[in-house]
Each structure stands twice: as structure tokens, then as C-alpha cells.
N, C-alpha and C positions, 0 to 999 in steps of 0.2 A: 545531982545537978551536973551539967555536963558544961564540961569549959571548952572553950573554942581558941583556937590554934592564936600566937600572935599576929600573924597576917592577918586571918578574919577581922579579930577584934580592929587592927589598922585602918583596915579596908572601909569598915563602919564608921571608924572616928572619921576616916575622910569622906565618905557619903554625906557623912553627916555636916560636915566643915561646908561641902559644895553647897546643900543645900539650904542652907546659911545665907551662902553668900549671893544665892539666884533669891532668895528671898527680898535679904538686902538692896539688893539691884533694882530689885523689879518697886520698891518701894520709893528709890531714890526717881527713877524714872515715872512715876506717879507722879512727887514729889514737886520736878521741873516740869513736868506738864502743865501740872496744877498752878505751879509762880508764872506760869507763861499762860495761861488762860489769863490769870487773874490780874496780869499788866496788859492786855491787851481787850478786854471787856469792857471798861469803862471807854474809855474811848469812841467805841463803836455803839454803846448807849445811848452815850450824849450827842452823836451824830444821826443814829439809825432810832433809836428804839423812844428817846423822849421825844422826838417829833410828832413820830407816828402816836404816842400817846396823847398829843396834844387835840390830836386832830378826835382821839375817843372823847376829849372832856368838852369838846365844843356839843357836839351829839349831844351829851347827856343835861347838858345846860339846856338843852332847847334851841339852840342860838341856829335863823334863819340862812341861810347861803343864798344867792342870786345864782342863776345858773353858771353865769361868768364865772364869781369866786369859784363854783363846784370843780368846772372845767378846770381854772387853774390850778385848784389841790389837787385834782386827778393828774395835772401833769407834772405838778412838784413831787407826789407821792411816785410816779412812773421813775423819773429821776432819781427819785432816791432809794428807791427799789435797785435801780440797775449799778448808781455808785457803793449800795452796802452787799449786796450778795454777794460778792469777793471775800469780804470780811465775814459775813455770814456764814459763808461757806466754810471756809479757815475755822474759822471758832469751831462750829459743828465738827468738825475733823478734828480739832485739839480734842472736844470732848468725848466722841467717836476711842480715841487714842487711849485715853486716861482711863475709859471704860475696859478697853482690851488691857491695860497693863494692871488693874486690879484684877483681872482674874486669875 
């Protein structure tokens, strides 16, 4: 068995120490990504995403529109399209982020 000099062995426990602590790192920044996804999702659910879902459970009831009403969900949904894509977008990039720091 061959023994390696005291600097090697050093040099290893510190390689070893580094990547430790990039591991570390890289977990904690996961970590804040993920508490900041997850205070900032709800929010934009209950402004952006149960709306739009309301408008699926009309659909599926059957329940008639007048062309009037049509037009005015078209233009409430146009609306709410252009005030959540900011947020949408944001989110999408937090989770974009959280995907790059697990690998």
C-alpha cells in the first residue's frame, strides 16, 4: 500500500472540505428560492389562476353567455392576462432558477 505525502493527504481533506461547502451552498440557495416561490404563489393564484378557473367551471356546467357577457369576459380575461404576466413571468424565473441551482 503506498502512503501519500502529508500535503496530498491535506490537499484532499481540503478538496474535500470545498466541496462540502458548494454543495452546502448550492442547497441553501435552493432552499431561498423555493421560501420565495412559495410566499409569492399564492397570491398570484387567487388573483390570476382562480379566476381563470372559474371561467372553466362555467363551460363545463353548460351555463349559456350572451354575446355581451362573452365580449365582456374577453375583455376582463385580456385585462387580466396583461396585469398577471409580470408575475407570471417572475414566478416562471424563480422556478427557471430553482431548476438551475439543483443541478
Amino acid at each position: 500500500m503506498r502512503r501519500f505525502p502529508p500535503c496530498h493527504r491535506l490537499l484532499s481533506f481540503f478538496s474535500a472540505c470545498s466541496s462540502l461547502q458548494v454543495a452546502k451552498s448550492k442547497a441553501k440557495k435552493v432552499q431561498q428560492l423555493q421560501a420565495q416561490y412559495n410566499a409569492e404563489y399564492p397570491a398570484y393564484a387567487k388573483d390570476c389562476v382562480d379566476v381563470e378557473t372559474a371561467g372553466s367551471a362555467r363551460l363545463l356546467t353548460g351555463q349559456k353567455l350572451s354575446d355581451q357577457e362573452m365580449a365582456t369576459l374577453a375583455t376582463r380575461r385580456k385585462e387580466r392576462e396583461a396585469r398577471c404576466k409580470p408575475q407570471a413571468d417572475h414566478l416562471a424565473d424563480l422556478q427557471r432558477q430553482i431548476i438551475a441551482a439543483q443541478q
